[in-house]
Steps between C-alpha positions, in 0.01 A plus 500: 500500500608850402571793793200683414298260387457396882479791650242603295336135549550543844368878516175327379544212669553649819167741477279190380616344821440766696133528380455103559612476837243514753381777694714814630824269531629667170581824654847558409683686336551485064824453512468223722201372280744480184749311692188267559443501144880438403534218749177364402540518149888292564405234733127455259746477219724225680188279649315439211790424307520218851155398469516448127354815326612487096625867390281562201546689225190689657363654818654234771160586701534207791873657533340863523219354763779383713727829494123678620437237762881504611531903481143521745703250759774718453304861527372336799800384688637831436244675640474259838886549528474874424221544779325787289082511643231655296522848705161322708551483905337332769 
């Protein structure tokens, strides 16, 4: 993969993992979002090659599905290690 072909992957990556993960655990910061998305869109690339995933001349989409999936754990992780709230207190 090309320099800034992943972090532009993981730019998108990143923000479609942010919108899938659940609830206010994605607030963090973008920066830390795109990391997300760059280490999602890397270790994505690297398991479905290990579960078997053909590159195509096309769209891999099961290889995209797994970057998102991978880049929500990621987004949030970061933001349970981060310790960031929604602004809301009790």
């Amino acid at each position: 993969m090309e320099i800034i072909g992943v972090l532009v992957a993981g730019l998108i990556i990143g923000l479609l993992g942010k919108f899938v993960a659940p609830g206010d655990r994605d607030n963090i910061p973008l920066w830390l979002t795109v990391l997300c998305g760059i280490g999602g869109v890397l270790i994505g690339y690297y398991a479905a090659a290990a579960l078997g995933v053909d590159e195509t001349k096309g769209i891999d989409w099961i290889r995209w599905i797994i970057s998102i999936i991978l880049a929500a754990i990621l987004v949030v992780i970061a933001a349970t290690v981060t310790g960031r709230r929604s602004g809301h207190r009790v």
